[in-house]
Each structure stands twice: as C-alpha cells, then as structure tokens.
Backbone bond lengths (Angstrom), bond angles and torsions (degrees), N, CA, C in turn:
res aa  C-N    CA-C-N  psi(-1)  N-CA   C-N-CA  omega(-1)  CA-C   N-CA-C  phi
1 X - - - 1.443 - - 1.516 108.55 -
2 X 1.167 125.91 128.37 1.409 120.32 168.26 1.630 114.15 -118.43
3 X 1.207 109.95 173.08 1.203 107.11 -143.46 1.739 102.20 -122.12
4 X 1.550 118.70 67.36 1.391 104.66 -150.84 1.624 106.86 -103.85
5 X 1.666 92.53 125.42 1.206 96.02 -163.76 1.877 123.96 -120.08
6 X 2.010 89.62 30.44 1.514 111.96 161.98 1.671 92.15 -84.15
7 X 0.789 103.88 -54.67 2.125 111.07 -161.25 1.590 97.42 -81.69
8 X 1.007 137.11 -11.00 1.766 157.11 146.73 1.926 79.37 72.29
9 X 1.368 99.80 90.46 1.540 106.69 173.35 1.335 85.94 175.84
10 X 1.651 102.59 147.42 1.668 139.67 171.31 1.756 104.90 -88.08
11 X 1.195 110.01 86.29 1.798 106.67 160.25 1.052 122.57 -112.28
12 X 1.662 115.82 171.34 1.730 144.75 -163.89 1.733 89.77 -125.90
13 X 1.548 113.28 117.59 1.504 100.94 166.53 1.303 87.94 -97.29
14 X 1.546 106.47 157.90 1.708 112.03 165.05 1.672 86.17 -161.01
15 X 1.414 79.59 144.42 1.787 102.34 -175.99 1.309 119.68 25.33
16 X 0.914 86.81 48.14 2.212 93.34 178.45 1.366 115.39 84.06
17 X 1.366 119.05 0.33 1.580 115.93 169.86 1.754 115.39 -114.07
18 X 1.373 101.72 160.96 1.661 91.78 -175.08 1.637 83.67 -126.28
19 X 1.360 92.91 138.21 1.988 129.48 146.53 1.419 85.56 -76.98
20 X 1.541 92.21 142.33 1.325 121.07 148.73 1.515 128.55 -143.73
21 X 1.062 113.66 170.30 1.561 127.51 160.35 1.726 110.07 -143.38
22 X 1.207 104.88 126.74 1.466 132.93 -174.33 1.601 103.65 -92.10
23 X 0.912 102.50 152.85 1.438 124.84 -169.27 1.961 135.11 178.41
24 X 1.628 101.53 152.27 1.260 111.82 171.30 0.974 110.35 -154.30
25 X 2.259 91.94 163.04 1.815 91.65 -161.97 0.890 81.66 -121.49
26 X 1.422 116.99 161.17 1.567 135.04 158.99 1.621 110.19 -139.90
27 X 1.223 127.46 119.06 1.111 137.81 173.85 1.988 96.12 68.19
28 X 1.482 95.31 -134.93 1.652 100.60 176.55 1.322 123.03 -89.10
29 X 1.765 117.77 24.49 1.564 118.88 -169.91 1.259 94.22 -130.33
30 X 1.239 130.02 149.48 1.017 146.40 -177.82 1.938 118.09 -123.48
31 X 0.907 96.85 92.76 1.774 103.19 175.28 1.398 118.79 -68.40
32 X 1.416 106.14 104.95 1.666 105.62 167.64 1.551 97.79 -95.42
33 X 1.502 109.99 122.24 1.466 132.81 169.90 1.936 115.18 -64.84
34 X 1.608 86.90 -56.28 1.443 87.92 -153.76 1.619 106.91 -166.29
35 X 1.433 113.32 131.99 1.545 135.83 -176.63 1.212 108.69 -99.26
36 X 1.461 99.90 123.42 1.732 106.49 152.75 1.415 137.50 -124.76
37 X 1.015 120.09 136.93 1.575 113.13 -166.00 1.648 80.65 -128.08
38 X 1.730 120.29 129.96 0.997 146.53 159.28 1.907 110.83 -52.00
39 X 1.112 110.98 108.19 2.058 109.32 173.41 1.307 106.17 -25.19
40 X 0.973 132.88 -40.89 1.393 143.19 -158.21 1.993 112.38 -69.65
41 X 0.924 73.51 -43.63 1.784 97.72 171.74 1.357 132.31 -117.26
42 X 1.424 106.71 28.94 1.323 134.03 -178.39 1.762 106.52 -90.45
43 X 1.502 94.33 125.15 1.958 100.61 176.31 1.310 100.41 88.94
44 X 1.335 132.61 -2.00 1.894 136.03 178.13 2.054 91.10 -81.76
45 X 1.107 148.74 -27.77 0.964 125.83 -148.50 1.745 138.79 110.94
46 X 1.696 88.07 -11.51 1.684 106.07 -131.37 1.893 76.96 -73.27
47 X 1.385 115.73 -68.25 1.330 125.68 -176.00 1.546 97.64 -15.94
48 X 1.344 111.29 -75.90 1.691 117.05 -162.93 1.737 106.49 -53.88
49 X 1.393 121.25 -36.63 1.067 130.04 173.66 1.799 125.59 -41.92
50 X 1.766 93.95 -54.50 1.312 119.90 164.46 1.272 128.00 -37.42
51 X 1.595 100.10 -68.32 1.358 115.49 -160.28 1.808 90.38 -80.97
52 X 1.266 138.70 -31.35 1.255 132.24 169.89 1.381 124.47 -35.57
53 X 1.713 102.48 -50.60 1.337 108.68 -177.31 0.932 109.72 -112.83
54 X 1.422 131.50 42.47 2.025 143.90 -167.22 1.525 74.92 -127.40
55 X 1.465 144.79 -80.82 0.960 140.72 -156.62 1.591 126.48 -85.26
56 X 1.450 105.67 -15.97 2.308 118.29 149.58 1.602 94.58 -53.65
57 X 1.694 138.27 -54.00 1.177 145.11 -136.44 1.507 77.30 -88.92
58 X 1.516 138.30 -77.32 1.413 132.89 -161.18 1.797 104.83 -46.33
59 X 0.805 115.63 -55.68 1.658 127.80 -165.17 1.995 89.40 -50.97
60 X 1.034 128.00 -45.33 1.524 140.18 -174.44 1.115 85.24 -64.32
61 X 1.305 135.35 -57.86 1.843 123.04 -174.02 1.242 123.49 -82.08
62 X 1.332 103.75 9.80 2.014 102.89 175.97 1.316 94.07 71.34
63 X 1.527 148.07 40.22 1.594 110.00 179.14 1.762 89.50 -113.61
64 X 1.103 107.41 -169.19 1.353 125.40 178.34 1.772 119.73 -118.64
65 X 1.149 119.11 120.99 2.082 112.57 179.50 1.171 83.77 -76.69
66 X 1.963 87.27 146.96 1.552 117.80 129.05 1.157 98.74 -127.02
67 X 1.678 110.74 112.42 1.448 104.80 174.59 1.546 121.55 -108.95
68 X 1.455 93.01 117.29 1.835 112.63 179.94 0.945 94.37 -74.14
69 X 1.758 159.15 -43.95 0.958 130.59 -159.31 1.993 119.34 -87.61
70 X 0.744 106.27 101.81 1.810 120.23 -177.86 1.394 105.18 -20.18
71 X 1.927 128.48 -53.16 1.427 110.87 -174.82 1.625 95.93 -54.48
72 X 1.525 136.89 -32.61 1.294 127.17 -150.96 1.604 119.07 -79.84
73 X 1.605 115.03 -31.24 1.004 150.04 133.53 1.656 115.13 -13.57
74 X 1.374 108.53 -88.09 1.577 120.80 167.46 1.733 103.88 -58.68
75 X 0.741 133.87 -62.32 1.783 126.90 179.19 1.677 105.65 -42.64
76 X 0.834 137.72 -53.52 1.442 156.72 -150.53 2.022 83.03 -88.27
77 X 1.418 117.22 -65.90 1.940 113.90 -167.91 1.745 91.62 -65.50
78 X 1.468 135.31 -21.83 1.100 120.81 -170.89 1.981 114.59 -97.76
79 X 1.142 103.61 -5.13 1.441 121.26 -173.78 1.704 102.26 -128.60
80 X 0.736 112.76 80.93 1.993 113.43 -176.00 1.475 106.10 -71.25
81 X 1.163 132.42 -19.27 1.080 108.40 169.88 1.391 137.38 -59.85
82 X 1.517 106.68 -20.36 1.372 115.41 161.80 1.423 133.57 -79.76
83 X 1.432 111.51 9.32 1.301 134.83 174.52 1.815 112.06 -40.75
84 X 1.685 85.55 -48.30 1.384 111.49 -173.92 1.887 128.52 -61.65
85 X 1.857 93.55 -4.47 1.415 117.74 -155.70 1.575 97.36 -100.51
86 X 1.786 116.75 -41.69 1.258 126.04 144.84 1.556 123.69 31.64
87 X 1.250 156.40 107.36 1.542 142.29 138.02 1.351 108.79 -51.18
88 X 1.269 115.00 127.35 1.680 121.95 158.01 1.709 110.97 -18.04
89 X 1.310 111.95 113.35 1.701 94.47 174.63 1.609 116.62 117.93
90 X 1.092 107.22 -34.44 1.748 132.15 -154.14 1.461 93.88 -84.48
91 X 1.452 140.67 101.10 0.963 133.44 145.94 2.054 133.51 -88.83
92 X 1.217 101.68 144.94 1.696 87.55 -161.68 1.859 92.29 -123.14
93 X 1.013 103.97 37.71 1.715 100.86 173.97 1.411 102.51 -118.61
C-alpha cells in the first residue's frame, strides 16, 4: 500500500492497475470520499485489502475517519475493530 499524498489517496498497484481510496484531512479527521477498485481486479479481495491497510496506516497517524465513502462505512460496521478509528459524532449504522 503506499501512501500517496501528491494525488492525496491510499493505493494497491497490482498488475498495472491502481485501487484507491481518496481522501482529505482537515485538522485531526481525515475524510475518505471515495473507493476505487479497477474491473480488472474486481472479486480478488483487493478493496477489503485496501481499506484494511488505509485505515492500520490512519490509526499510525493519530487521525480520526469520517467516512463518506459507503464501501468504507460497510468495511469499518463489518470489522469493529475500527470502530475505535471513528470521529466523535460519526455514526455508520
């Protein structure tokens, strides 16, 4: 996963295509907008892969989600441990 933060998004290259997750920070919260997983690499895992280590990588920076983007949302209600990753306020049910 690298962490590119000219194009301010978390991607996975694989075989010549990039996953991503898009994002912005403001203060100590961090807004993930929006996921992409290339057709090509669709049903491999890659998404869940992403957002696994998109949000291990935030927790390393102290920030806090609000995640606008819905796969991030559902990843986060299906994995509770990231419950804890949360902005004050942020409900995802």
């Amino acid at each position: 996963m690298n962490f590119n933060q000219e194009l301010k998004q978390f991607e996975i290259k694989v075989d010549g295509h990039v996953a991503r997750i898009e994002y912005h920070i403001m203060d100590d919260r961090i807004f993930l907008v929006h996921t992409e997983v290339p057709e090509e690499l669709s049903g491999q895992g890659i998404g869940s892969l992403l957002a696994q280590q998109t949000l291990d990588q935030i927790e390393k920076m102290n920030l806090k989600v609000v995640p606008y983007c819905q796969f991030i949302a559902a990843y986060i209600r299906k994995n509770s441990r990231y419950r804890r990753l949360l902005a004050t306020g942020i409900n995802i049910e």
